[in-house]
C-alpha positions in Angstrom: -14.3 2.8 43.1 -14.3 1.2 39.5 -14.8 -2.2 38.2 -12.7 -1.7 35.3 -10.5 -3.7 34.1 -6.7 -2.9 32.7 -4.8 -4.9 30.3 -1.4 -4.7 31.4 1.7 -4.7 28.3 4.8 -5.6 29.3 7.3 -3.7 27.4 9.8 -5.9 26.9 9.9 -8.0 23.6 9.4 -11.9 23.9 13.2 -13.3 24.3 14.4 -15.1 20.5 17.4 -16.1 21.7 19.2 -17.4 24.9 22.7 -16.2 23.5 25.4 -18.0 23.5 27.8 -19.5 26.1 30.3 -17.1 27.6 34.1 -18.4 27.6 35.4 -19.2 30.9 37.0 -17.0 32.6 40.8 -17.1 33.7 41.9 -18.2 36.9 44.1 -15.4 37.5 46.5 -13.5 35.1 49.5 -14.0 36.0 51.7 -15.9 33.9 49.2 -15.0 30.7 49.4 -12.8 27.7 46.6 -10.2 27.0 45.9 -8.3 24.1 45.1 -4.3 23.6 42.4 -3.6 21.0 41.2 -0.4 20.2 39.0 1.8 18.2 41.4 4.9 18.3 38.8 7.2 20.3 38.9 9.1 23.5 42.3 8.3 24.9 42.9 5.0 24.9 46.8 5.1 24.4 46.6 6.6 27.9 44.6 4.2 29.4 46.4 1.3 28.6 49.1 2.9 29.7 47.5 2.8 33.3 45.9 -0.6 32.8 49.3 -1.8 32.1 50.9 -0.5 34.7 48.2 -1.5 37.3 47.9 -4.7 36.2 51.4 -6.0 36.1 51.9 -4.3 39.9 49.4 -7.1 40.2 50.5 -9.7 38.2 54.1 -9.2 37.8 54.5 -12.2 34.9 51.5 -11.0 32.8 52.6 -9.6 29.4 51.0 -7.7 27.0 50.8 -7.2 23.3 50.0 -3.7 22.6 46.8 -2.1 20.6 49.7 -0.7 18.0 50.4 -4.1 16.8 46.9 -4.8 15.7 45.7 -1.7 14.3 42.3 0.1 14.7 39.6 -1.8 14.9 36.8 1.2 13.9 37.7 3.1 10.6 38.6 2.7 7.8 40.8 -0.6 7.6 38.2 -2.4 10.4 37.5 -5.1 8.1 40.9 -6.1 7.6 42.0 -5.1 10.6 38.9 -7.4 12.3 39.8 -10.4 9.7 43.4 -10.8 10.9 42.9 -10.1 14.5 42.0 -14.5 14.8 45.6 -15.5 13.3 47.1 -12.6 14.9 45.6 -13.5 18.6 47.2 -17.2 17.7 50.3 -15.9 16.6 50.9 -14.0 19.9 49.3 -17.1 22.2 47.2 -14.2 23.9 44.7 -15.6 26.7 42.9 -12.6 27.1 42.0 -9.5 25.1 41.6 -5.9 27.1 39.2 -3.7 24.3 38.8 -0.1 24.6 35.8 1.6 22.6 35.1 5.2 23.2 32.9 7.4 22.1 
């Protein structure tokens, strides 16, 4: 057996920042509004489509503003698009936001 001894390296960095506080989550959804956001890859006009439909089986009073009304939110117009999403989020009193990034 050997007396040597190992330095052991832990290969995770040393943590900078605790991040920031998470918003709190909704009681439930029904009665609330929830936004669609997505990046126009893989599909996501079909599952909304699903999410929707699931969703309000569940909640029947939710409503929903769709993805179309806010635009793409990866491409070309993303800054913009990105920029306005604030104001537009107030203008529809949305409570929750449902984002669909594929890749």
């Amino acid at each position: 057996m050997s007396d040597a001894i190992y330095e052991v390296v832990w290969p995770s960095s040393q943590r900078m920042l605790d991040g920031a506080k998470l918003a709190k989550r909704l009681d439930s959804l029904a009665g609330k509004t929830v936004a669609q956001l997505w990046d126009w890859v893989f599909k996501g006009d079909k599952m909304f489509e699903i999410w929707e439909r699931e969703l309000a089986r569940l909640y029947p009073t939710i409503k929903f503003v769709s993805w179309r009304e806010f635009g793409e939110i990866h491409g070309a117009n993303e800054h913009a698009v990105l920029e306005a999403l604030p104001g537009k989020l107030k203008e529809h009193n949305v409570d929750a936001v449902i984002v669909g990034v594929g890749c």
